[in-house]
DRENPA-3360 file (N, C-alpha, C; in nm, 2 decimals, always signed):
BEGIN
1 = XXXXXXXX = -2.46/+1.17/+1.93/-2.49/+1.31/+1.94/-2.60/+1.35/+1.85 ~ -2.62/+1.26/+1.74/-2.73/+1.32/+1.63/-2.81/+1.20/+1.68 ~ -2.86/+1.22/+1.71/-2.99/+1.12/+1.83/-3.07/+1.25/+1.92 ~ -2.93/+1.29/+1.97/-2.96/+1.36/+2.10/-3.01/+1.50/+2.01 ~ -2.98/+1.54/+1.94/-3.01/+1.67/+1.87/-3.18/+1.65/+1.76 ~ -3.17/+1.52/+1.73/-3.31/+1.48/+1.66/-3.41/+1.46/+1.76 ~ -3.40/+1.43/+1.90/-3.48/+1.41/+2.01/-3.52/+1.57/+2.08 ~ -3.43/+1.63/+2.06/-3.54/+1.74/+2.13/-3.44/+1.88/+2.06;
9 = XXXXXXXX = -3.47/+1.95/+1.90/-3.45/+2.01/+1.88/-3.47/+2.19/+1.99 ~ -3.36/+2.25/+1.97/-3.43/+2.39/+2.04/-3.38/+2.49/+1.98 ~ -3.44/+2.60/+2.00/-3.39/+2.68/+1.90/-3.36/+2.82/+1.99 ~ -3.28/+2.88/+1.93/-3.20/+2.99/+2.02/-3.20/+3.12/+1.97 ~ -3.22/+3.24/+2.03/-3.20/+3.37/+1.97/-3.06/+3.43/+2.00 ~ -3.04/+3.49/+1.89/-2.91/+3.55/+1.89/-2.97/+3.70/+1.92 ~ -2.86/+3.80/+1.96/-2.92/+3.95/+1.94/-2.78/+3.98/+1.84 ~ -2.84/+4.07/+1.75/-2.79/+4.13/+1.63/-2.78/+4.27/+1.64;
17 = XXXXXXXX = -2.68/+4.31/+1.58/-2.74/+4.50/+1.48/-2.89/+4.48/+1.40 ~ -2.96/+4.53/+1.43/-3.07/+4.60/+1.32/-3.02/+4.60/+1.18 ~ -3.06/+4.52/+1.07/-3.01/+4.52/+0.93/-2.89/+4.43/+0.90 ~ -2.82/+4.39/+0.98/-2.74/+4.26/+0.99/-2.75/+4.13/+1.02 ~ -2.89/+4.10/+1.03/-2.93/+3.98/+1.10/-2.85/+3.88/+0.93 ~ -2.82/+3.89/+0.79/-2.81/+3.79/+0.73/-2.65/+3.78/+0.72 ~ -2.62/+3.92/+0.76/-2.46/+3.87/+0.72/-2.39/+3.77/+0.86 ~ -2.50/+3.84/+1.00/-2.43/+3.73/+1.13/-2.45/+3.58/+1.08;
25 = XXXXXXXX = -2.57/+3.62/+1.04/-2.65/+3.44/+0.98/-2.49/+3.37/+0.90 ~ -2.45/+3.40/+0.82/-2.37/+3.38/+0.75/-2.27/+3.33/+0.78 ~ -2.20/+3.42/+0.89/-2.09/+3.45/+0.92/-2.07/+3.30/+1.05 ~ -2.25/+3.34/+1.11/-2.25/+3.21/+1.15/-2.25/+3.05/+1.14 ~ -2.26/+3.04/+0.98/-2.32/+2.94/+0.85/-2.14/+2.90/+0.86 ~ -2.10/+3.00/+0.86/-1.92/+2.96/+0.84/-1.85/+2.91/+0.97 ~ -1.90/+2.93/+1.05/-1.82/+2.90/+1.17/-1.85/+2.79/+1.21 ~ -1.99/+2.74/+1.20/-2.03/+2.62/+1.27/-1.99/+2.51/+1.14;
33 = XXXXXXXX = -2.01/+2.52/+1.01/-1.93/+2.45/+0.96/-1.78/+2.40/+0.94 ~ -1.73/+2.52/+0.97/-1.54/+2.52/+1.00/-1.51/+2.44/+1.14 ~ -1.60/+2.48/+1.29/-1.58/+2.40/+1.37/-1.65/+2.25/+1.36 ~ -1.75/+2.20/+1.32/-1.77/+2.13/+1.25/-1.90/+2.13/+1.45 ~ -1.97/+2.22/+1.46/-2.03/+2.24/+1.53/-2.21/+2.18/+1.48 ~ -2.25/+2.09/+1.61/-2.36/+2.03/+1.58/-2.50/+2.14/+1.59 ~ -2.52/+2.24/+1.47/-2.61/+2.31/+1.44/-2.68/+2.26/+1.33 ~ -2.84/+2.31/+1.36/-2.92/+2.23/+1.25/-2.98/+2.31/+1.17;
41 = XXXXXXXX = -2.98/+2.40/+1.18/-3.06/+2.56/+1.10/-2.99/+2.68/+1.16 ~ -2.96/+2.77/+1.08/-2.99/+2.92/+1.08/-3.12/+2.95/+1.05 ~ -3.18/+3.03/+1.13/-3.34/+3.13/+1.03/-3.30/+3.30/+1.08 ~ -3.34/+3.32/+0.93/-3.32/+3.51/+0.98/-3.46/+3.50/+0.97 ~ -3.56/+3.53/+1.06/-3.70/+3.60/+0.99/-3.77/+3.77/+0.98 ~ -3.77/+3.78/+0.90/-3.76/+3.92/+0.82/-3.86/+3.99/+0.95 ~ -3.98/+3.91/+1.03/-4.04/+4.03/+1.13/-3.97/+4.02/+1.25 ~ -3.88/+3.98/+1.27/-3.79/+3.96/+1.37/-3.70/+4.04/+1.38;
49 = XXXXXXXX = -3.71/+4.16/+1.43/-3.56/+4.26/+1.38/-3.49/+4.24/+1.45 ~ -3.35/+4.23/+1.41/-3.26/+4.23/+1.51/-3.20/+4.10/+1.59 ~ -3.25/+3.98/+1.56/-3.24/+3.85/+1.59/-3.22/+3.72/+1.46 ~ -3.16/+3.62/+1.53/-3.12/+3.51/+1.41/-3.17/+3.41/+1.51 ~ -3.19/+3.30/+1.44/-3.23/+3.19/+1.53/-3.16/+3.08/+1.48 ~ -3.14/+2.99/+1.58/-3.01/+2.88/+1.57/-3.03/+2.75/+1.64 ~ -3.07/+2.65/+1.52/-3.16/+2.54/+1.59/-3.03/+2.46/+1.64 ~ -3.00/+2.44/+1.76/-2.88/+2.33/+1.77/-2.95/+2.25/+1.89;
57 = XXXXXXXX = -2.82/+2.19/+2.01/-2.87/+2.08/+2.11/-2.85/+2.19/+2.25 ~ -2.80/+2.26/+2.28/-2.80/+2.34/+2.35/-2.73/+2.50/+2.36 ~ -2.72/+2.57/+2.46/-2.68/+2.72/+2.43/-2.55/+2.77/+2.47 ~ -2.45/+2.61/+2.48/-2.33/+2.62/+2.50/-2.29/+2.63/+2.38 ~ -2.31/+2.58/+2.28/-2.33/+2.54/+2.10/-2.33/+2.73/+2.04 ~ -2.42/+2.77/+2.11/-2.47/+2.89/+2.03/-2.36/+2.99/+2.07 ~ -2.32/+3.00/+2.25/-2.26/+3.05/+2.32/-2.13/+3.07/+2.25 ~ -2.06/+2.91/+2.20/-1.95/+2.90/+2.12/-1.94/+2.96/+1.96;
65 = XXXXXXXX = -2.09/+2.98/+1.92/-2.04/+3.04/+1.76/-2.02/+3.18/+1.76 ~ -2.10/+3.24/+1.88/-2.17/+3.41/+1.87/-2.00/+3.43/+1.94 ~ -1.92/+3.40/+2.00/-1.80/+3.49/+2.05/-1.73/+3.54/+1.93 ~ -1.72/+3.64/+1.92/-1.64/+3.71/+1.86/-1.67/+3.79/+1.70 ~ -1.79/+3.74/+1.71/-1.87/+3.80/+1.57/-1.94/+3.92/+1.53 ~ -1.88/+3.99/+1.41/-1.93/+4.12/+1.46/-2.02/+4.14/+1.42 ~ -2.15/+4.22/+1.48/-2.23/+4.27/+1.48/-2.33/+4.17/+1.55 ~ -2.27/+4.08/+1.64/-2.37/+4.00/+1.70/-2.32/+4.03/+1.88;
73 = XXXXXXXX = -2.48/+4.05/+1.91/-2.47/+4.12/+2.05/-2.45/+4.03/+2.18 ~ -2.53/+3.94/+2.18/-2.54/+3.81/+2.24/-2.60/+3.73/+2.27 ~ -2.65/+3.64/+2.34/-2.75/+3.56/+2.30/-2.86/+3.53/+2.42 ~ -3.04/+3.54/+2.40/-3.12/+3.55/+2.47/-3.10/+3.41/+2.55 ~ -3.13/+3.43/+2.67/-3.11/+3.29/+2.76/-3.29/+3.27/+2.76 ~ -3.23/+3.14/+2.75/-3.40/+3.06/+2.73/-3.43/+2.99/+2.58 ~ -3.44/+2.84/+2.59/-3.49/+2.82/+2.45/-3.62/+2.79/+2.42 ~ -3.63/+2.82/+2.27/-3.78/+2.84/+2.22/-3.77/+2.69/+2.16;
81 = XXXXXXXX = -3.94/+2.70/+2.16/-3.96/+2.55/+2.11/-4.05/+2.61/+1.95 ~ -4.06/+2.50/+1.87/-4.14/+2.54/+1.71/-4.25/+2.61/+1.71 ~ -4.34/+2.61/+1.82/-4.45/+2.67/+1.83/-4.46/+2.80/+1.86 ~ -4.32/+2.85/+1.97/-4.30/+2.95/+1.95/-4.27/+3.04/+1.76 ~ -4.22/+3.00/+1.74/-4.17/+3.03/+1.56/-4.30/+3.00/+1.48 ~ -4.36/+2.90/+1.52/-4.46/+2.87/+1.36/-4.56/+2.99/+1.36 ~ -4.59/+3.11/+1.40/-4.65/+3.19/+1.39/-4.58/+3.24/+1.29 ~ -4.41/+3.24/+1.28/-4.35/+3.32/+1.19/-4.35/+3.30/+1.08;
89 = XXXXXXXX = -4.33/+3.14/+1.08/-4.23/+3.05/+0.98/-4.40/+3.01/+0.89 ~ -4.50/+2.98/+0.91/-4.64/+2.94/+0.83/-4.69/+3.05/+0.82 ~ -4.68/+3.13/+0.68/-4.79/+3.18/+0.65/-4.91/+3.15/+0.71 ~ -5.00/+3.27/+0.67/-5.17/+3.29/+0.67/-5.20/+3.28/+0.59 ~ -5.36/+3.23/+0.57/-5.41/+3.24/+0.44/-5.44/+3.39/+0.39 ~ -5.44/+3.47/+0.26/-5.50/+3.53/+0.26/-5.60/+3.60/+0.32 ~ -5.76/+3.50/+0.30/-5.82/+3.50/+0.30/-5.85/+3.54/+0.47 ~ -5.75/+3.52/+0.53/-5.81/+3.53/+0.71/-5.76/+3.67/+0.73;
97 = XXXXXXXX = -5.65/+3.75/+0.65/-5.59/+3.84/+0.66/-5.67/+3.99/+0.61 ~ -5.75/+3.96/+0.50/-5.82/+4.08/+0.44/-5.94/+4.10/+0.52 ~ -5.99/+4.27/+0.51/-6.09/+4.31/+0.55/-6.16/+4.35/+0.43 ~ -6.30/+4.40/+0.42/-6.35/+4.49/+0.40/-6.30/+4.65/+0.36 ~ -6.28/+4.70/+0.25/-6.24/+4.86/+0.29/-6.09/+4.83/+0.25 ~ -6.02/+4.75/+0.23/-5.83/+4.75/+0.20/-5.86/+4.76/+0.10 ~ -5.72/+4.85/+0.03/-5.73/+4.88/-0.12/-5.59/+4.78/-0.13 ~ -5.62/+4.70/-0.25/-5.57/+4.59/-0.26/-5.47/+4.60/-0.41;
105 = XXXXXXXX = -5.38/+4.50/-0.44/-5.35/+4.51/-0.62/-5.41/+4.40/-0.64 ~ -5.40/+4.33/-0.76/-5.40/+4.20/-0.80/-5.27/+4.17/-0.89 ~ -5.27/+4.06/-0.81/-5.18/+4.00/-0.91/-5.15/+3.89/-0.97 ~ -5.24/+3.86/-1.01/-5.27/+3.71/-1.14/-5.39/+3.77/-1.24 ~ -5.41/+3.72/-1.33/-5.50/+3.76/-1.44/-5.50/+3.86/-1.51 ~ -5.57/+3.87/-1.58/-5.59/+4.00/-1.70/-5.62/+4.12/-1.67 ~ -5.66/+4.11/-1.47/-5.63/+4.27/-1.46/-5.53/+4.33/-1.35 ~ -5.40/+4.20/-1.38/-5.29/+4.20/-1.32/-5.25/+4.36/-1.28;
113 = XXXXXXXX = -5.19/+4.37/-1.19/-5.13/+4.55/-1.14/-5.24/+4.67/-1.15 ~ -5.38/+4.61/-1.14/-5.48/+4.72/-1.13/-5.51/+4.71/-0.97 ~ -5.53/+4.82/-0.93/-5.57/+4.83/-0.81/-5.70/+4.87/-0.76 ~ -5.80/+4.83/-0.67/-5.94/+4.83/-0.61/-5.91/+4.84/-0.47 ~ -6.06/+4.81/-0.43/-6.10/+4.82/-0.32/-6.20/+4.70/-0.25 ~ -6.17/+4.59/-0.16/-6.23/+4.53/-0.14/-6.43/+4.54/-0.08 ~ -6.48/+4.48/-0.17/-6.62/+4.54/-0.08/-6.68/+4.40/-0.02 ~ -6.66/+4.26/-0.11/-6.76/+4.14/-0.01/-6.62/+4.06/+0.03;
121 = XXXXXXXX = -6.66/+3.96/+0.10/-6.55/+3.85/+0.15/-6.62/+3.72/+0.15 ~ -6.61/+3.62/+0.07/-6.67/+3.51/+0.06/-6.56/+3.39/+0.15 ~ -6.55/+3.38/+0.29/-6.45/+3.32/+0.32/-6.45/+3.18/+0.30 ~ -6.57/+3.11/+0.27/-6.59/+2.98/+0.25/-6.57/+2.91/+0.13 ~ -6.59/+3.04/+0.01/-6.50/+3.01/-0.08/-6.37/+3.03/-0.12 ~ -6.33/+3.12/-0.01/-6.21/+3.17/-0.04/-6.17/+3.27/-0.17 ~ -6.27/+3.34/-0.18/-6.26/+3.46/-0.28/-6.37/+3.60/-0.22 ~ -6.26/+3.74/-0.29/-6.31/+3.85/-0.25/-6.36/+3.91/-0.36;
129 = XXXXXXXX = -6.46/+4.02/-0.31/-6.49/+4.08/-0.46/-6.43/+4.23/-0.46 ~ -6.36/+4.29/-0.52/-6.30/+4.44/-0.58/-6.37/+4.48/-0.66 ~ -6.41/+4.60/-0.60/-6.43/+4.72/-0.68/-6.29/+4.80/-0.77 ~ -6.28/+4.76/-0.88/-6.17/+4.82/-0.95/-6.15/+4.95/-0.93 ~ -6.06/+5.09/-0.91/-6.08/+5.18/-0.92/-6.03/+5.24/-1.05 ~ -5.95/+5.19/-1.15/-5.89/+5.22/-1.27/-6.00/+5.21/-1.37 ~ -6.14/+5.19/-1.31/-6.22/+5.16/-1.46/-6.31/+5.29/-1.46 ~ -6.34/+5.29/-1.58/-6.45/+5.44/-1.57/-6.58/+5.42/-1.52;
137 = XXXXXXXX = -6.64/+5.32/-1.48/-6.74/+5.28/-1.40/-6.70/+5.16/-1.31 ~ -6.79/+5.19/-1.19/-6.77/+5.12/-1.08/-6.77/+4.94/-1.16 ~ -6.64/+4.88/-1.14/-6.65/+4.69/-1.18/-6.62/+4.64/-1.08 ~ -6.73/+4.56/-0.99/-6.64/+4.50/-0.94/-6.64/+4.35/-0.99 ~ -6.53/+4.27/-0.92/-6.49/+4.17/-1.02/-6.43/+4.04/-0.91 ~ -6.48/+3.91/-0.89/-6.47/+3.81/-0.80/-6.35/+3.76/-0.84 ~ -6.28/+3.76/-0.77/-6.11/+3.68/-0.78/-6.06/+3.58/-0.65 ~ -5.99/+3.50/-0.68/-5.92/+3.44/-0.53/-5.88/+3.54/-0.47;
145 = XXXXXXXX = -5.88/+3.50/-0.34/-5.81/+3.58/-0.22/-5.68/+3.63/-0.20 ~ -5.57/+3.46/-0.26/-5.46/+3.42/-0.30/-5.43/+3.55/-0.41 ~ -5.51/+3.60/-0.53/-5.40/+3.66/-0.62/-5.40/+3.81/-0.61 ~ -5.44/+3.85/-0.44/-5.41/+3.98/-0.43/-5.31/+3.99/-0.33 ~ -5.31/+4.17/-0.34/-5.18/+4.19/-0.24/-5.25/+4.33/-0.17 ~ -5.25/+4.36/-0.02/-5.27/+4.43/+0.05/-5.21/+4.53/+0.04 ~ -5.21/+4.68/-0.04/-5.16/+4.81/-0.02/-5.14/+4.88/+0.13 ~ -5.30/+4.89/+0.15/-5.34/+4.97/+0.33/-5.44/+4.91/+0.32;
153 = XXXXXXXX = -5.46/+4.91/+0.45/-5.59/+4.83/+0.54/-5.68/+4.96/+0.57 ~ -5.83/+4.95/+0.50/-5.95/+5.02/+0.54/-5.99/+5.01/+0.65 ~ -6.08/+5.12/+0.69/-6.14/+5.12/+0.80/-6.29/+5.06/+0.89 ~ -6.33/+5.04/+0.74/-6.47/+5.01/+0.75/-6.50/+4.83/+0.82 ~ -6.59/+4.83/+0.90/-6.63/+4.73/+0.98/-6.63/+4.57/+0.90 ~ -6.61/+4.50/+0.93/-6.60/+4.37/+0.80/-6.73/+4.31/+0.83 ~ -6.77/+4.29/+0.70/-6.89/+4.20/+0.72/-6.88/+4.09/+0.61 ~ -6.89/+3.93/+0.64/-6.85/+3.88/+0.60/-6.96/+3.75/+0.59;
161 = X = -6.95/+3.68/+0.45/-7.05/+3.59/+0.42/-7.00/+3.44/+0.45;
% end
């Protein structure tokens, strides 16, 4: 049976309550261990509202843990394969995510929790430059891409080197 589940994992959606996807996860986490059910993962993924996903060998498996659980609705027919998910599950770089015009924080270095405004994008290096707005004259200041964090997204057109 762990042959057959290593050969062609699939993965299943559950439907949920809105805001309960970790306690079904859970609740799920307990059931398939107690029946001693051949499941290989739980994933809650946080942009996924309302759904759990449940890597096992088929949707008799899934069909069997979701009866009777509350706050779990029932389960989407059709299984997803990884590719569907790795949009979820793999981060972005940074660096492919920022525009031009986002007012950004940072958060590594010495001007940790100040916040700017991005004005160049060096994608080849993988660093952006900020305009600080906390300084009494315009600084701006080249940092990785990696040690910011996106507030709101600007409007202005990207232009990029």
């Amino acid at each position: 049976m762990s042959e057959d589940l290593e050969s062609r994992p699939l993965f299943y959606a559950v439907r949920t309550t809105v805001g309960q996807e970790y306690n079904v996860a859970s609740t799920l986490d307990i059931r398939a261990r107690r029946y001693n059910l051949p499941v290989r993962s739980i994933l809650v993924i946080p942009a996924l509202k309302g759904l759990v996903i449940v890597e096992t060998i088929g949707i008799q498996v899934v069909t069997r843990l979701v009866i009777g659980v509350r706050h779990a609705k029932g389960v989407v027919r059709g299984a997803m394969s990884f590719k569907d998910l790795e949009k979820f599950v793999v981060p972005k770089p940074m660096i492919e995510v920022v525009s031009i015009g986002d007012i950004v924080e940072i958060t590594y270095g010495p001007l940790m929790g100040m916040k700017g405004k991005i004005v160049h994008i060096d994608k080849a290096k993988g660093e952006v430059k900020v305009e600080v707005a906390e300084s009494a004259y315009p600084l701006p200041i080249t940092i990785n891409a990696e040690y910011i964090k996106i507030l709101s997204k600007g409007e202005e057109s990207e232009t990029v080197s």
